[in-house]
N, C-alpha and C positions, 0 to 999 in steps of 0.2 A: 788726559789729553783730549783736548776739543779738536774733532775732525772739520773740515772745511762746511763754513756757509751755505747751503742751498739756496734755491734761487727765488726762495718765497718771501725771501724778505724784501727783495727788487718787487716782484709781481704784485706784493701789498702795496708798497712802496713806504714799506717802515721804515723809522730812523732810528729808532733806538736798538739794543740788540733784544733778542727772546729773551726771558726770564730764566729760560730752561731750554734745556735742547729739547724735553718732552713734550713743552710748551709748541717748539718749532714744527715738530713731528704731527703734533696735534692738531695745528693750523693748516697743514701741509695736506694732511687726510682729509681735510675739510674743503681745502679749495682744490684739491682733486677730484673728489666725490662731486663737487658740483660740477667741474667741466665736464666730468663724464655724463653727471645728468642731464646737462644742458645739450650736448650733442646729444645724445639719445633724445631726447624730447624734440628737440626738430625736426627728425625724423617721424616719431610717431606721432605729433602734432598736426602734421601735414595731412592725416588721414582721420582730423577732427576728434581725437579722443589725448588724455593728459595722459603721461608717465603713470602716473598709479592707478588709472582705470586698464591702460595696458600691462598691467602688472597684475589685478585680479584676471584679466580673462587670461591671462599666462595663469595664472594659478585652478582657475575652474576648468579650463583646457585641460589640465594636466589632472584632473580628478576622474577623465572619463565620463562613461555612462552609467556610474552610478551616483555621479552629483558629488556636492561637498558640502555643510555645512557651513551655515555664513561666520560664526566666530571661528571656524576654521582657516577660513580665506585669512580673516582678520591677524590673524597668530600668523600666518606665513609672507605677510606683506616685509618686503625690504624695506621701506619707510612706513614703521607702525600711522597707524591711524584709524583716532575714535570715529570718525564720519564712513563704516565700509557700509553700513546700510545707503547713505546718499549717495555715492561712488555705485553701488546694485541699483539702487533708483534710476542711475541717469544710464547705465547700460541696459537694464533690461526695456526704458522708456524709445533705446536706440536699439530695441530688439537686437542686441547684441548674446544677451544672457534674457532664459527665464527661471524662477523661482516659484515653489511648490513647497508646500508643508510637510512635512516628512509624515506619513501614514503611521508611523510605530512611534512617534514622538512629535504630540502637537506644536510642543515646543518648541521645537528643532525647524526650519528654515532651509531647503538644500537648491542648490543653484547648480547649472548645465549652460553649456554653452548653446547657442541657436544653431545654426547652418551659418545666418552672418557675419554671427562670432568665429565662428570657426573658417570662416573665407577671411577675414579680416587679421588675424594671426598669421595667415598661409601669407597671404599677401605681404604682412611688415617682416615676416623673416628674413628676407634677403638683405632689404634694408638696415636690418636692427643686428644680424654679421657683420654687414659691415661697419656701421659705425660701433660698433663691438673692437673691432680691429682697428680700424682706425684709432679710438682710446688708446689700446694698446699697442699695437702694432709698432712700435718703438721697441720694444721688447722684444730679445731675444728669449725662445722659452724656457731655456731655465732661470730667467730672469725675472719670464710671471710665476714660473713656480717658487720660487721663492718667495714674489709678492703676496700672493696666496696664502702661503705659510706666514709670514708676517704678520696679513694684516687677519686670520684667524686668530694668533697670537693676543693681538690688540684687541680682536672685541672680547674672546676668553676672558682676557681679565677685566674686563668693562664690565659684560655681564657677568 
């Protein structure tokens, strides 16, 4: 038994029906995922840096003061991407981040956030709860928790 329609075949404005309800779910996480990105990115945009540049210094933030390693950052990005050296170029260029050769391993590459970096996070936090919530904020919480569990669900079996 096919449960009811959702409302993304209006917000495409498809004629035909899905292929698949997996199909619908599929598209649905997609054009979710962007509205939420796209709210978020106005917000952080506003303060002259992209979603995934605020996304690395969320992540080199969160390494401390012992740095990270740059295929590190790389691996923990929300939206993978092969360009995290040009993404470090343009933060460290906006003294956001600096980067240092790691002493025990020439190889290695480790990145720290500046002082500016670190006033610039403090600063879009309030901002970036909110529009956190506002995404969500439709949701009763055991409503996101269950989304959570869901869409865990979904990437498990992707990846």
């Amino acid at each position: 038994m096919r449960s009811t329609t959702s409302r993304i075949k209006s917000e495409i404005k498809q004629k035909k029906p899905f292929r698949s309800r997996q199909q619908e779910a599929a598209i649905a996480i997609l054009r979710t995922a962007d509205v939420v990105r796209r709210r978020l990115a106005r917000v952080i945009e506003t303060r002259g840096i992209t979603l995934q540049q605020y996304n690395v210094l969320r992540i080199v933030g969160g390494a401390g003061s012992e740095g990270i390693p740059t295929l590190e950052i790389a691996g923990r990005m929300i939206e993978q991407t092969p360009g995290i050296t040009r993404l470090l170029d343009r933060l460290e260029a906006r003294k956001l981040v600096r980067r240092e050769r790691c002493p025990s391993d020439r190889r290695q590459v480790l990145c720290w956030l500046t002082g500016q970096g670190r006033a610039l996070l403090k600063e879009l936090e309030g901002p970036v709860d909110r529009a956190d919530h506002d995404a969500i904020g439709g949701l009763e919480s055991a409503a996101v928790d269950r989304l959570i569990g869901l869409l865990d669900g979904v990437r498990g079996e992707v990846e």
